[in-house]
Backbone as JSON Lines, residues from 0, in Angstrom:
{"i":0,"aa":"X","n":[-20.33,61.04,1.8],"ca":[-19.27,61.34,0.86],"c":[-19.1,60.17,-0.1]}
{"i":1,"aa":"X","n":[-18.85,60.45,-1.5],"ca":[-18.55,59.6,-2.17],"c":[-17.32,58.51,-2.19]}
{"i":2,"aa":"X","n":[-17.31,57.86,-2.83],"ca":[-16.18,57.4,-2.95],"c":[-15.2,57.47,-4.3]}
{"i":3,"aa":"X","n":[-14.18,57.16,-4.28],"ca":[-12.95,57.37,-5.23],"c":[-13.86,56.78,-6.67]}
{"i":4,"aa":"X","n":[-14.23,55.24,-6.39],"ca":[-14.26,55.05,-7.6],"c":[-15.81,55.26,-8.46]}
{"i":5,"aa":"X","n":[-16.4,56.07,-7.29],"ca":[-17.91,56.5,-8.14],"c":[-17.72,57.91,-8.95]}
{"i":6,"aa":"X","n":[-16.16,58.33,-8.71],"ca":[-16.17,60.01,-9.45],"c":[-14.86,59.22,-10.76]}
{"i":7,"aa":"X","n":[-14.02,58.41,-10.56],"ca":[-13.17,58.36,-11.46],"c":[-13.76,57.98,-12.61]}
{"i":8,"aa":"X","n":[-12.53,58.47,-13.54],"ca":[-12.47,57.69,-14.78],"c":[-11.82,56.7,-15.21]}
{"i":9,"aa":"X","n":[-12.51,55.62,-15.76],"ca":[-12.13,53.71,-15.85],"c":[-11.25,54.08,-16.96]}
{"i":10,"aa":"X","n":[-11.65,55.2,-18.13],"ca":[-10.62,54.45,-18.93],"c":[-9.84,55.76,-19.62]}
{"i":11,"aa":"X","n":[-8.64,55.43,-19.89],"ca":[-7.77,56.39,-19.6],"c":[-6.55,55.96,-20.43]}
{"i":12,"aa":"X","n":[-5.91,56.88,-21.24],"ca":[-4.88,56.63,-21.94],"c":[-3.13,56.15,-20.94]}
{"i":13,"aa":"X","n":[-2.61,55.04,-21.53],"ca":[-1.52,55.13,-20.67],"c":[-0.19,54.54,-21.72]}
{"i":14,"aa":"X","n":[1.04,54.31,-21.44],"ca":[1.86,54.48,-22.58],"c":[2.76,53.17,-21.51]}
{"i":15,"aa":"X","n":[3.6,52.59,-22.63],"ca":[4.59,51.35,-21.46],"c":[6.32,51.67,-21.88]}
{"i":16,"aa":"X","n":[7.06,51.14,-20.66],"ca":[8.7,51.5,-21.55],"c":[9.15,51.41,-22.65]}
{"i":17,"aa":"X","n":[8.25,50.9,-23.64],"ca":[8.2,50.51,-24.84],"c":[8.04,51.8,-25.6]}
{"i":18,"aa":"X","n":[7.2,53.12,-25.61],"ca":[6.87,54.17,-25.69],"c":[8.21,55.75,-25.47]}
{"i":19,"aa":"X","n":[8.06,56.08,-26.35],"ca":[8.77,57.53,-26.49],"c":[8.5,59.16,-26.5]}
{"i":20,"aa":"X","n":[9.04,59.67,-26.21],"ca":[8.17,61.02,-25.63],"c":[7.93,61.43,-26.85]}
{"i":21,"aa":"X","n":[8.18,61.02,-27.92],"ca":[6.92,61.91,-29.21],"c":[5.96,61.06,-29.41]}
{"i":22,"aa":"X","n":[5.63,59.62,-28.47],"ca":[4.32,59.58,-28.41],"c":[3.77,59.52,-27.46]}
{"i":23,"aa":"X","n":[4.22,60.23,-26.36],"ca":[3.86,60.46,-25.45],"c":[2.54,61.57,-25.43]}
{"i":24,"aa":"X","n":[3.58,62.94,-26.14],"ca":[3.26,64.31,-26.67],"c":[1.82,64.21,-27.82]}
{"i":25,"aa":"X","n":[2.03,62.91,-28.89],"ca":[1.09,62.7,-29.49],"c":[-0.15,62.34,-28.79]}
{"i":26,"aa":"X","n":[-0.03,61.36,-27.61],"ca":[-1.58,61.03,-26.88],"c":[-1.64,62.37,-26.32]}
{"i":27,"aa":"X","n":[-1.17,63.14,-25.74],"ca":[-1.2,64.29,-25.09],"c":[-2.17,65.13,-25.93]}
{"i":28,"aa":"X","n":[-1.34,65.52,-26.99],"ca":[-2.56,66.51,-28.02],"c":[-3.49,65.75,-28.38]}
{"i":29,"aa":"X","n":[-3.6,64.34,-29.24],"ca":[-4.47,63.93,-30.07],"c":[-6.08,64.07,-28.72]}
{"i":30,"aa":"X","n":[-5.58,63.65,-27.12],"ca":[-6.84,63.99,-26.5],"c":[-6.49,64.71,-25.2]}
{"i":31,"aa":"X","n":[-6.52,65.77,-25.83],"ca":[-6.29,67.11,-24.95],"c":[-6.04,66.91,-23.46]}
{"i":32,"aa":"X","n":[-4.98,65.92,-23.12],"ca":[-4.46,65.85,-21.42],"c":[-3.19,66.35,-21.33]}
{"i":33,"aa":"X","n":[-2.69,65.84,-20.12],"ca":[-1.64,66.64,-19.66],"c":[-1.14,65.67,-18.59]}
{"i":34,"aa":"X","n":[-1.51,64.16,-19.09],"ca":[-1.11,63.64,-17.67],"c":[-1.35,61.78,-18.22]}
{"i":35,"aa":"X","n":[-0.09,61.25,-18.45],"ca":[-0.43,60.04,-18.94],"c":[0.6,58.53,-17.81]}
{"i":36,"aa":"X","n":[-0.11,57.97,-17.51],"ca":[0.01,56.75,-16.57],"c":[1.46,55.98,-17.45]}
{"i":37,"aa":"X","n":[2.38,55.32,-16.84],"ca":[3.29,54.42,-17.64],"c":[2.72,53.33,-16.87]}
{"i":38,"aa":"X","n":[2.69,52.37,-17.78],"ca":[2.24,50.75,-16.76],"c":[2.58,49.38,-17.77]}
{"i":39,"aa":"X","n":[2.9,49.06,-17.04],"ca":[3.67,47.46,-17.07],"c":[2.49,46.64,-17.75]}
{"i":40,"aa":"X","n":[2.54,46.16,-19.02],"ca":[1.69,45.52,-19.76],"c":[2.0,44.0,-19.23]}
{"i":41,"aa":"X","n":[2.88,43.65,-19.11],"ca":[2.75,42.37,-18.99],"c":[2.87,42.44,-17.17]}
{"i":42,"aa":"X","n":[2.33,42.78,-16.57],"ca":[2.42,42.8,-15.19],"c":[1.09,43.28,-14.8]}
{"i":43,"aa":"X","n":[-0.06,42.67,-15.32],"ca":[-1.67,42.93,-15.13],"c":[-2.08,44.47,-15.46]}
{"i":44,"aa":"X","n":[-1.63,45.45,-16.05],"ca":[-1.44,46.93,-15.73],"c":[-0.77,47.81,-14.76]}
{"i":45,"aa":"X","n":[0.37,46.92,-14.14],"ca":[0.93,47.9,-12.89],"c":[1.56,49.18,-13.32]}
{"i":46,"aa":"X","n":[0.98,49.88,-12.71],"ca":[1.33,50.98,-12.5],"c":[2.9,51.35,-12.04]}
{"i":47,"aa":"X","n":[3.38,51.63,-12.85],"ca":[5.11,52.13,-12.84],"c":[5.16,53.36,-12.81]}
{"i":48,"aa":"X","n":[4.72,54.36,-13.3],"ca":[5.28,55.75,-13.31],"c":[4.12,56.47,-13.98]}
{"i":49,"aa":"X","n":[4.47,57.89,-14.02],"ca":[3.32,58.74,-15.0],"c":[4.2,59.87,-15.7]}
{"i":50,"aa":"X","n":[3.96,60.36,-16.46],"ca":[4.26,61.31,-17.28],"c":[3.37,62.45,-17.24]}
{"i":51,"aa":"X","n":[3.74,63.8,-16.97],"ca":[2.78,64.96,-17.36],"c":[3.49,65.72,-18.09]}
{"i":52,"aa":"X","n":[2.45,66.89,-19.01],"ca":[3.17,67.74,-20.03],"c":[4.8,68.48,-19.29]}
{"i":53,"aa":"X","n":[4.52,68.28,-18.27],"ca":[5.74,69.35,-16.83],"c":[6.98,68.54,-17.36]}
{"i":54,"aa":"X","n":[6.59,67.18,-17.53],"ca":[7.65,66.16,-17.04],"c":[8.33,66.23,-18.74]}
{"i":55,"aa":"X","n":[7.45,66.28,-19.64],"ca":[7.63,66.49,-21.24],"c":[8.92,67.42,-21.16]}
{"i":56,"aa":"X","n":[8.08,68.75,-20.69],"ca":[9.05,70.0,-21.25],"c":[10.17,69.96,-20.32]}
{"i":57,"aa":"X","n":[10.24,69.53,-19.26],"ca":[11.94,69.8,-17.99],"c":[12.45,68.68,-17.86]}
{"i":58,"aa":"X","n":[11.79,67.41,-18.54],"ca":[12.79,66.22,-18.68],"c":[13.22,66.05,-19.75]}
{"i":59,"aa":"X","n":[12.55,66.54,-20.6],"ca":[12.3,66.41,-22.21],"c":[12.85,67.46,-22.99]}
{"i":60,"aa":"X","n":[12.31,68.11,-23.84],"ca":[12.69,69.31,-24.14],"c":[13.55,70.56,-23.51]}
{"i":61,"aa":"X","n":[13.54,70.23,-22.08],"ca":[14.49,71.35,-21.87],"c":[16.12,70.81,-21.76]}
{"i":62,"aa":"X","n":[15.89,69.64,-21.59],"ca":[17.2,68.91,-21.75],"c":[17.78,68.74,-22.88]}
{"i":63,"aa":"X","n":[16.93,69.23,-23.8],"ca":[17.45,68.84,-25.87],"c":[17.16,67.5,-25.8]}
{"i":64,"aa":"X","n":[16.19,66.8,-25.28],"ca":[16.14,64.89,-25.65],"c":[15.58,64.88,-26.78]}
{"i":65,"aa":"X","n":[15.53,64.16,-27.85],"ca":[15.27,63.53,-28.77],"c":[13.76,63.01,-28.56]}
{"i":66,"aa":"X","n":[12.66,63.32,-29.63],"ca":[11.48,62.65,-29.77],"c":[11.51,60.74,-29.46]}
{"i":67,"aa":"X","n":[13.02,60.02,-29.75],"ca":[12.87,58.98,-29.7],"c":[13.4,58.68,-28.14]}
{"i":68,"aa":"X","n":[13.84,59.7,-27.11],"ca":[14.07,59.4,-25.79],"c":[12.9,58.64,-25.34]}
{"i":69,"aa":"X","n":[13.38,57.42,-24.93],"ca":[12.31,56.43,-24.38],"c":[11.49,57.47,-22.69]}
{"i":70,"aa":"X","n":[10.32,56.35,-22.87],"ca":[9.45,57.29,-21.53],"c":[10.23,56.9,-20.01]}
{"i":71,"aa":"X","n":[11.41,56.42,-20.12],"ca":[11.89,55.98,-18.85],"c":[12.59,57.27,-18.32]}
{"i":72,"aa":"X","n":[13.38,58.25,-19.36],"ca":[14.17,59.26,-19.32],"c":[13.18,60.41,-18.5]}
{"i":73,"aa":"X","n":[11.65,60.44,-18.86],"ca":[10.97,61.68,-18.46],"c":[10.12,60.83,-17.32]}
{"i":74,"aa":"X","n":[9.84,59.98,-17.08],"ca":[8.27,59.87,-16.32],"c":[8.82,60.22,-15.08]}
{"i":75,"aa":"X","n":[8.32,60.67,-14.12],"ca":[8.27,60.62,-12.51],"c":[7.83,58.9,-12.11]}
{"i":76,"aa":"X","n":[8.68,58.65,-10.8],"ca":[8.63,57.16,-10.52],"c":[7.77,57.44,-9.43]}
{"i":77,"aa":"X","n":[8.24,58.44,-8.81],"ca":[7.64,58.73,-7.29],"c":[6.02,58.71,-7.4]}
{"i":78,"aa":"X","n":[5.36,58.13,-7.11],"ca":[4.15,57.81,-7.35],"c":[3.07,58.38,-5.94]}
{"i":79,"aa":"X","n":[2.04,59.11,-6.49],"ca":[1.07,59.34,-5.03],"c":[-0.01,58.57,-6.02]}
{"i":80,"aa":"X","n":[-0.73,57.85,-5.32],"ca":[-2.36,57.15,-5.88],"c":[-3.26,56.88,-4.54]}
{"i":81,"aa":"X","n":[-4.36,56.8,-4.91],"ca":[-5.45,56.39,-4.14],"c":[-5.87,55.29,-4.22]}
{"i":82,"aa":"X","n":[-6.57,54.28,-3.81],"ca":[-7.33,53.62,-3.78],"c":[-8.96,53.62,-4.11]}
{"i":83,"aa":"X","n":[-9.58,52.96,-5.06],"ca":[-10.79,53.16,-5.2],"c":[-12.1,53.43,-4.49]}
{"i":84,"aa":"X","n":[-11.86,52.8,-3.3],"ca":[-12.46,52.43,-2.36],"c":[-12.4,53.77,-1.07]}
{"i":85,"aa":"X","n":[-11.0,54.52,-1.2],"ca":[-10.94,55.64,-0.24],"c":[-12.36,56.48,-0.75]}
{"i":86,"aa":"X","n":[-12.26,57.29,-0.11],"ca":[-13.87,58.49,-0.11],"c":[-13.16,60.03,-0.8]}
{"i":87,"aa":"X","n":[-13.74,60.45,-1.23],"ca":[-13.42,61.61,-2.73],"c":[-12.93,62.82,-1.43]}
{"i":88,"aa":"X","n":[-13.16,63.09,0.05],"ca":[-12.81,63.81,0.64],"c":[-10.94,63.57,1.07]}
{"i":89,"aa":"X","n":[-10.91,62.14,1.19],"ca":[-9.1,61.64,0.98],"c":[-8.54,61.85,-0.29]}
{"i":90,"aa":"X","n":[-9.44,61.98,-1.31],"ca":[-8.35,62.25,-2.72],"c":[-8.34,63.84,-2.26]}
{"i":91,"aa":"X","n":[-8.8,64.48,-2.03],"ca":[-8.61,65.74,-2.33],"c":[-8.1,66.84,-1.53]}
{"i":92,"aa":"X","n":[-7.61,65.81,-0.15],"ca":[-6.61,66.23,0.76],"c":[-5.14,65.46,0.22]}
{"i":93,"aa":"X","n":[-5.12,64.35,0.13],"ca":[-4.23,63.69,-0.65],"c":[-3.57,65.01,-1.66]}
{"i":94,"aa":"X","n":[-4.18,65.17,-2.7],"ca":[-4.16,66.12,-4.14],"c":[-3.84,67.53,-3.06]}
{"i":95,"aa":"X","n":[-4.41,67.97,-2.61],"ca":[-3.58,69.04,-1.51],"c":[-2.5,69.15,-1.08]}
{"i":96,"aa":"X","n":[-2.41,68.22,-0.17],"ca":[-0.58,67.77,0.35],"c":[0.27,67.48,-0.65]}
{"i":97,"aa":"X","n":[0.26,67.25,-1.55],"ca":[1.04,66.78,-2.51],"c":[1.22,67.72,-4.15]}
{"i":98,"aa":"X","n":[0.14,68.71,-3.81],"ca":[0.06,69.97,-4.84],"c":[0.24,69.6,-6.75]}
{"i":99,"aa":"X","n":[-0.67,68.03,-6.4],"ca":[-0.75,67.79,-8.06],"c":[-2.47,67.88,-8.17]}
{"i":100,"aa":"X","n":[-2.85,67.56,-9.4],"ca":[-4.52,67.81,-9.48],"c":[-4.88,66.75,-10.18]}
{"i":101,"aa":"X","n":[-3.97,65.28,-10.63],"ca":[-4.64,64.54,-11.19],"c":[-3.8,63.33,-10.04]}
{"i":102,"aa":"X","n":[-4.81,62.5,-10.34],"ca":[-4.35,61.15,-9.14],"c":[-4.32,59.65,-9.66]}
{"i":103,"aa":"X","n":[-3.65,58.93,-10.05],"ca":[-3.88,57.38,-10.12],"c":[-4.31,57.02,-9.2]}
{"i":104,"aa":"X","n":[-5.67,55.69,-9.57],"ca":[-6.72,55.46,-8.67],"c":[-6.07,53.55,-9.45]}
{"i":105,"aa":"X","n":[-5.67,53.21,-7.63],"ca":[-4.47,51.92,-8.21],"c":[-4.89,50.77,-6.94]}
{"i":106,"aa":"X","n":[-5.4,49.74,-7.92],"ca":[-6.1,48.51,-6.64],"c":[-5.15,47.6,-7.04]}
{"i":107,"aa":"X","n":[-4.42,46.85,-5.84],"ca":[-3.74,45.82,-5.58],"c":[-2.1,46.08,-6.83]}
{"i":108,"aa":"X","n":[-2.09,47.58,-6.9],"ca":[-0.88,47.32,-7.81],"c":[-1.15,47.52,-9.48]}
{"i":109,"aa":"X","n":[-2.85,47.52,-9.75],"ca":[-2.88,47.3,-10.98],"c":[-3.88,49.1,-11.03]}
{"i":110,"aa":"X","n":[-3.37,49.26,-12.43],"ca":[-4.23,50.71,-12.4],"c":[-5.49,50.59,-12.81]}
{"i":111,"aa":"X","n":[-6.75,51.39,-12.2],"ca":[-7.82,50.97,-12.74],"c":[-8.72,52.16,-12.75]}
{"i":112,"aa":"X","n":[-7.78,53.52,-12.51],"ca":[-8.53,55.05,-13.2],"c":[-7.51,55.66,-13.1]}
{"i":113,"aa":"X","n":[-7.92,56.78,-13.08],"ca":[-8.12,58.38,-12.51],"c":[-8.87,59.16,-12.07]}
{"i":114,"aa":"X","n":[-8.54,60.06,-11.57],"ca":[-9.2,61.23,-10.11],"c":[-8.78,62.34,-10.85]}
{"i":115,"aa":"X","n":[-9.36,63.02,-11.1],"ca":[-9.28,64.81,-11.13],"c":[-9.69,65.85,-10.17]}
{"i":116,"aa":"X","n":[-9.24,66.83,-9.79],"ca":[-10.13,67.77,-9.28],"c":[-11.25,67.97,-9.96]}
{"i":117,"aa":"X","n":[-11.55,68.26,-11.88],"ca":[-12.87,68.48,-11.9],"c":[-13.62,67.42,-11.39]}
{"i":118,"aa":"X","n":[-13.45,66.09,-11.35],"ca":[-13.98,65.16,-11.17],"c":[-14.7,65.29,-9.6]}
{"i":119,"aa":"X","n":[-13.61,65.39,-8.85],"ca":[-14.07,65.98,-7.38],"c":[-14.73,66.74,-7.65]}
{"i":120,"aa":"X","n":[-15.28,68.15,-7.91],"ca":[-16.27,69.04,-8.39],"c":[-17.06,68.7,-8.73]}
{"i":121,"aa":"X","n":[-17.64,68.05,-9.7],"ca":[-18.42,67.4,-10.22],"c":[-19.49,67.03,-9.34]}
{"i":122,"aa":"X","n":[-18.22,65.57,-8.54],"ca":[-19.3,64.74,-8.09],"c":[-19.52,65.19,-6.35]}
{"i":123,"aa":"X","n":[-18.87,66.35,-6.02],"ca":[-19.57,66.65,-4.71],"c":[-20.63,67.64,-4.91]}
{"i":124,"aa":"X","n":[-22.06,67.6,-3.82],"ca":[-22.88,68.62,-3.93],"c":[-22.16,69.89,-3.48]}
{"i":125,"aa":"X","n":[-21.17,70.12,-3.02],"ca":[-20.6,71.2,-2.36],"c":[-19.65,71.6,-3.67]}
{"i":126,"aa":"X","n":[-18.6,71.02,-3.76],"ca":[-17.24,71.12,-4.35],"c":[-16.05,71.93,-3.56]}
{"i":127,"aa":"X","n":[-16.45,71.83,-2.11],"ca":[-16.07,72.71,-1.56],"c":[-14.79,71.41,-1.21]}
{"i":128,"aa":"X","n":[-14.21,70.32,-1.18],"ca":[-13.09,69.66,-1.03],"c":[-12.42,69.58,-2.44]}
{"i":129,"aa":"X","n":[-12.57,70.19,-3.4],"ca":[-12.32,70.1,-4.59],"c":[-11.98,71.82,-4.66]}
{"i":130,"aa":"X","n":[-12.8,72.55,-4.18],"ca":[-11.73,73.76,-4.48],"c":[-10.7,74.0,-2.93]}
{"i":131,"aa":"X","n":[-11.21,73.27,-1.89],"ca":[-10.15,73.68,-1.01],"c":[-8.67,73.33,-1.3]}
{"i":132,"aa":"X","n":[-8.74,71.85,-1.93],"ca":[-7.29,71.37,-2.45],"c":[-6.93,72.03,-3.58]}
{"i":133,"aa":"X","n":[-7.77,72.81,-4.87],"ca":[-7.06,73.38,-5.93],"c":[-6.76,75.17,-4.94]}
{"i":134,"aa":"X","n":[-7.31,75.63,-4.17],"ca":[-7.11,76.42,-4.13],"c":[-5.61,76.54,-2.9]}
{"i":135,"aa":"X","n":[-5.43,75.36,-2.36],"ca":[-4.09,75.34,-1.71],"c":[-2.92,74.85,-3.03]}
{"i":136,"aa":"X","n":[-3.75,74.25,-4.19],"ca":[-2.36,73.85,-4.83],"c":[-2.16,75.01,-5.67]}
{"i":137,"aa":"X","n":[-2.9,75.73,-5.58],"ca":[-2.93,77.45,-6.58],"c":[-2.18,78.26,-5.87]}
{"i":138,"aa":"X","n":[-2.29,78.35,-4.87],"ca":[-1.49,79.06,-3.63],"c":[0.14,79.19,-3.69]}
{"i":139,"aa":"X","n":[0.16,77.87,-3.86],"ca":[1.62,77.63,-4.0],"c":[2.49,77.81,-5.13]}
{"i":140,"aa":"X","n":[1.88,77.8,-6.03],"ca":[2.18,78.18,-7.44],"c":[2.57,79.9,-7.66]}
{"i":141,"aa":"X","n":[1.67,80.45,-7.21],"ca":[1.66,81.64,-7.65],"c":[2.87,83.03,-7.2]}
{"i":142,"aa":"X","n":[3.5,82.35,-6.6],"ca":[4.6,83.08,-5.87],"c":[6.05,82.59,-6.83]}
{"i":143,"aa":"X","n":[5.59,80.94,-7.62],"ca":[6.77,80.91,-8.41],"c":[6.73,81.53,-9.8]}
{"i":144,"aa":"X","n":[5.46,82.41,-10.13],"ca":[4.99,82.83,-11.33],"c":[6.04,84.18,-11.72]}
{"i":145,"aa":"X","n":[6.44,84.78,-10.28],"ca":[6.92,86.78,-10.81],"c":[7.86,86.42,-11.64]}
């Protein structure tokens, strides 16, 4: 089995408290994600929080916030990450239990990727731990859809 940091990606857009959810929304569209890291610039890259489009529209927009609401108002603090070094079969039980599909990949505090499910896909010959976790985090979803 692989490991975490032979499937992630090193480099990766991320935004600091300094940052506001209309440019949050701007890295979002300008490169088509849905999922941006907050991290402490003057603290080696630590990893503080993340933002996803979810966190945009029900922290953000559904509340009426203002494009200039700083990223402290929307990000999630509660943090799940991996370690580089774990094996791509722990991200994707990890990403299971926890029913998200993208992962901060975070050594000693400082951020130094991301994990996707496609990424898991990708890089297993199977992909079969990559659809077992999307297909339990699909599972759960679909009952809040009627």
């Amino acid at each position: 089995m692989k490991q975490v940091k032979e499937l992630m990606s090193s480099s990766c857009e991320t935004v600091t408290l300094l940052d506001n959810v209309y440019e949050i929304a701007v890295i979002m569209a300008q490169n088509d994600i849905g999922f941006v890291p907050v991290v402490d610039v003057n603290d080696r890259n630590k990893l503080i929080g993340v933002v996803t489009d979810r966190d945009l529209v029900v922290r953000g927009y559904a509340q009426k916030q203002p494009g200039s609401c700083p990223v402290k108002d929307v990000m999630s603090e509660v943090l799940v990450t991996v370690s580089p070094k774990q094996d791509a079969e722990e991200a994707a039980e990890i990403m299971a239990n926890h029913q998200i599909r993208r992962l901060p990949v975070v050594e000693d505090g400082k951020l130094v990727g991301i994990i996707t499910l496609g990424d898991l896909s990708l890089g297993s010959t199977t992909g079969h731990d990559a659809g077992v976790a999307l297909s339990e985090i699909s599972e759960d979803h679909h009952h809040t859809l009627h």
